[in-house]
N, C-alpha and C positions, 0 to 999 in steps of 0.2 A: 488449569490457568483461569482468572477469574477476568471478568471481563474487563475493561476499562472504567473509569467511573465519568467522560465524557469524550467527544471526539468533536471537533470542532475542524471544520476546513476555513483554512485562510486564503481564500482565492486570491487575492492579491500580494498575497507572499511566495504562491504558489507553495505551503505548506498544509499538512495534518498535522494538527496539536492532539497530540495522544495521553491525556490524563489519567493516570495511574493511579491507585490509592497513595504509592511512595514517592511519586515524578512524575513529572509533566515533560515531555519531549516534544520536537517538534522534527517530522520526516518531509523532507521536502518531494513534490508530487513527482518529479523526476525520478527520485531514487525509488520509492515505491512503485513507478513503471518498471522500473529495468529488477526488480525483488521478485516481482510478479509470481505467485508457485502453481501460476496453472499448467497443467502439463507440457501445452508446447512451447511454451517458454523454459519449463524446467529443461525439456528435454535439449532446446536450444543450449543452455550454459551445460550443460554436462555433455553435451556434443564437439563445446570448444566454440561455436557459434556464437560472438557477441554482436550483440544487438544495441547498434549505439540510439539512446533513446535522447530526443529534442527535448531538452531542457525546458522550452516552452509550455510542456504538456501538462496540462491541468484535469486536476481531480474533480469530476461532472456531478458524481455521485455516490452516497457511502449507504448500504443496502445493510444492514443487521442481518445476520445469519445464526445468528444464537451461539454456534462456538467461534464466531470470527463476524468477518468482513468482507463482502462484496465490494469494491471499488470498483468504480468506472472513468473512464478516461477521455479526453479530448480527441484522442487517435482510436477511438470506437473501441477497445480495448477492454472487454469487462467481463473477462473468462477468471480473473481470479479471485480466490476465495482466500481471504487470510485471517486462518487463526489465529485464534489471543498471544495464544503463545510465537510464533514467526512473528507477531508484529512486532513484541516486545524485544525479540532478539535481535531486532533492526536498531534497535535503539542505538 
């Protein structure tokens, strides 16, 4: 999966604008907390554990990882790593 061709945070919409070669999307910071694929989060949703995440919660920082994406969170939150591909199936 190829990478993004920009990423833009809109902190005042509380969205990531995810610029595709094909689309532009936009995932708002809430949904991308509770998508999270680091392990104890994954392990949480496949536990049946949901974890109601504050809509308030904003995206602090977007870290490049070369096949993804480090986010970081308002709620100190920045164990996950999301590839190209998982971000795009967020869409």
């Amino acid at each position: 999966m190829d990478a993004p061709v920009a990423l833009r945070n809109r902190k005042e919409q509380r969205q990531l604008q995810v610029q595709w070669s094909d689309a532009t999307v936009e995932l708002s910071h809430a949904r991308l907390r509770a998508a999270c694929p680091c392990s104890q989060c994954r392990a949480a949703r496949l536990g049946g554990r949901i974890t109601v995440v504050d809509e308030q919660v904003r995206l602090t920082a977007i870290n490049p990882q070369g096949y993804g994406v480090q986010l970081v969170f308002s709620d100190g939150h920045e164990r996950g790593i999301f590839p190209w591909a998982y971000l795009r199936e967020l869409m």
